[in-house]
PLY file of the C-alpha trace (Angstrom):
ply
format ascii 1.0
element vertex 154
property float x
property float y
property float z
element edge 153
property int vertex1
property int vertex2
end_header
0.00 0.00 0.00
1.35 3.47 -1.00
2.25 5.77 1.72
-0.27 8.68 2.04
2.52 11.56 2.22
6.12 11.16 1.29
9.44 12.76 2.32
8.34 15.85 0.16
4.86 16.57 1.75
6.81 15.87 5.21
9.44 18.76 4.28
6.62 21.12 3.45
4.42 20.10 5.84
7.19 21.05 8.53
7.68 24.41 7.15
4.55 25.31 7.18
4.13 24.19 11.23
7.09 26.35 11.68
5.02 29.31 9.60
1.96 29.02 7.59
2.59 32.59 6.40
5.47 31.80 3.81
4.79 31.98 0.79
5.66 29.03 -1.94
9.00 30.29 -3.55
10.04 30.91 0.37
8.65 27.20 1.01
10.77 26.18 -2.62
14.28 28.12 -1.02
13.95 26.65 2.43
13.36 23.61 1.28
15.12 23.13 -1.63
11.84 21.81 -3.90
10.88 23.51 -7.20
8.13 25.87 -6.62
5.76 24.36 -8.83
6.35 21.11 -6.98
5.90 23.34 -3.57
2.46 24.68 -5.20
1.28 21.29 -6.47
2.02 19.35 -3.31
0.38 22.01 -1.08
-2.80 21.98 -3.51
-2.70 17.79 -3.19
-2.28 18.19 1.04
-5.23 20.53 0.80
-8.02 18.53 -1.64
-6.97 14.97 0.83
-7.68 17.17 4.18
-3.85 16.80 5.28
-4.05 19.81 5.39
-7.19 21.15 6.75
-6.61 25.30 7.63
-3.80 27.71 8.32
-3.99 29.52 11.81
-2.37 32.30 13.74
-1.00 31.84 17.29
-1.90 34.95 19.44
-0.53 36.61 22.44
-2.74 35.91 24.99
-1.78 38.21 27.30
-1.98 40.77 25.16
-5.42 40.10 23.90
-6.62 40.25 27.55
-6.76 36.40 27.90
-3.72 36.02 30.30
-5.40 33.73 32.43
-5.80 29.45 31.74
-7.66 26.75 33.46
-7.94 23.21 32.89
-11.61 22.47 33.97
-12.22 18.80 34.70
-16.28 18.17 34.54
-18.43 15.20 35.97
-21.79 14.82 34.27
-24.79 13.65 35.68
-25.70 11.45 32.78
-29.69 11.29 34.56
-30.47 14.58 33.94
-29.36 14.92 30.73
-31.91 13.54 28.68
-31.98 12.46 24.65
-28.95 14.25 22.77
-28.00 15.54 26.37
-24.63 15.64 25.60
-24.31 16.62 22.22
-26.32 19.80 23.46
-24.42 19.83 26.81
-20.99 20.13 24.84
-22.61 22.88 22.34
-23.55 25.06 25.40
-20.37 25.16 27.10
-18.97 26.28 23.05
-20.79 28.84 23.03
-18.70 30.22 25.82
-16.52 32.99 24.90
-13.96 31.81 27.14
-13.84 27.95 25.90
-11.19 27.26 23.78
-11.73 23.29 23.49
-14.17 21.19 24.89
-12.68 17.27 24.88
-15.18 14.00 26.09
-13.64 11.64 27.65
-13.61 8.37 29.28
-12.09 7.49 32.89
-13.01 9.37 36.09
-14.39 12.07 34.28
-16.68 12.78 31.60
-15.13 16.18 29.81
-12.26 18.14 29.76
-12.62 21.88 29.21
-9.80 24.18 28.19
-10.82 27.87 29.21
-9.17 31.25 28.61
-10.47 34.35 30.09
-8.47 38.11 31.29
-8.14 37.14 35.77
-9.09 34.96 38.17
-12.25 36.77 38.59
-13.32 35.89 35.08
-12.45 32.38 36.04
-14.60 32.24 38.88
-17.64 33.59 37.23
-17.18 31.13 34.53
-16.64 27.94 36.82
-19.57 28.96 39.43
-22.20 30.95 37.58
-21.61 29.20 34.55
-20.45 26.06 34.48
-21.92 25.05 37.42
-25.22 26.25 36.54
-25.72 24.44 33.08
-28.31 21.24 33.61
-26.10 18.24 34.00
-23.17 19.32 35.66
-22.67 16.57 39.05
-18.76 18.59 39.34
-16.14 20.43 38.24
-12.64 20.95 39.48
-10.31 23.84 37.90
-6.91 23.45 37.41
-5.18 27.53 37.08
-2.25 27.37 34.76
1.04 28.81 35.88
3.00 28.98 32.91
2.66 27.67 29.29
5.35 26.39 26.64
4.45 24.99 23.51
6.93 22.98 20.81
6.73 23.06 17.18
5.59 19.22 16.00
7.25 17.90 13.26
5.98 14.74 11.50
0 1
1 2
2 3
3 4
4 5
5 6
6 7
7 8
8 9
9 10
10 11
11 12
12 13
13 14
14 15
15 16
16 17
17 18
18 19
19 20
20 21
21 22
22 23
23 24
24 25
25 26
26 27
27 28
28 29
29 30
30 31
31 32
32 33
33 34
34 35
35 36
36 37
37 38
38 39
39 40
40 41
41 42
42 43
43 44
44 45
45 46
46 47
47 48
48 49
49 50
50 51
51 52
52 53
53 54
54 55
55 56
56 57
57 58
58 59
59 60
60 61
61 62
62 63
63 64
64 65
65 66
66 67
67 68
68 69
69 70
70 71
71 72
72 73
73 74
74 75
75 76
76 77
77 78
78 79
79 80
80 81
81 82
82 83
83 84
84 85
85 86
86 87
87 88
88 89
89 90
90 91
91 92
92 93
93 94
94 95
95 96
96 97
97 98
98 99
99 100
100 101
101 102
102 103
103 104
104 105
105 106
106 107
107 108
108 109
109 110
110 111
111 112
112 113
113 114
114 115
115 116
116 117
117 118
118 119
119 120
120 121
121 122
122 123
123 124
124 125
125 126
126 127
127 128
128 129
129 130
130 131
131 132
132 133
133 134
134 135
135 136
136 137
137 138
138 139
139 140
140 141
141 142
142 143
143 144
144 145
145 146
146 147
147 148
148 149
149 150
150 151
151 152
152 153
């Protein structure tokens, strides 16, 4: 069985995880690949969903989002009802401060990640709103100190 990306797509790929701005003839000189091969390759990565969007990583703290929490949630699957959780997980979404919303299995039953400007804003969040959506048993929050993130390669 072929091998969905080769050595190629991986060297573009990587660029681009480094920074999705470049451009292709900067993606062709880093690399070393023609630049219609660069522009083909990235148009293949694209129509397979390999490639699925291009983002931006902010400055949190400078946005006014300084402050993150790890929010571990028990549900109480009885009061949930038909769809419960597929509504459940859209509420919490809509939640400015929600940046991911994860189900999972073990102990508990989601994993929230939450971003929000002081531990004031966290509060109101965990109490008033967590805690008051239908189906919520718990919730423990976890504050986040400091954060480093790494550059994957494949």
């Amino acid at each position: 069985m072929a091998e969905i990306i080769d050595d190629i797509d991986r060297k573009i790929i990587n660029t681009l995880l480094e920074n999705s701005k470049l451009s292709t003839q900067k993606i062709s000189k880093k690399t070393g690949i023609p630049i219609t091969t660069v522009h083909h390759r990235i148009k293949k990565l694209e129509a397979n969903k390999i490639i699925s969007s291009y983002t931006i990583r902010l400055n949190n703290k400078s946005v006014g989002h300084g402050l993150k929490a790890f929010i571990s949630v028990k549900v109480d699957h009885q009061h949930l009802g038909p769809g419960g959780h597929e509504k459940l997980l859209e509420q919490i979404l809509k939640n400015p401060a929600v940046e991911r919303v994860n189900l999972i299995a073990g102990d508990i039953d989601l994993f929230i990640e939450a971003r929000v400007k002081d531990i004031e804003e966290m509060n109101q969040f965990s109490i008033k709103f967590l805690r008051g959506l239908s189906g919520i048993a718990s919730s423990s929050t976890t504050v986040v100190f400091e954060e480093r993130e790494k550059t994957i390669t494949i």
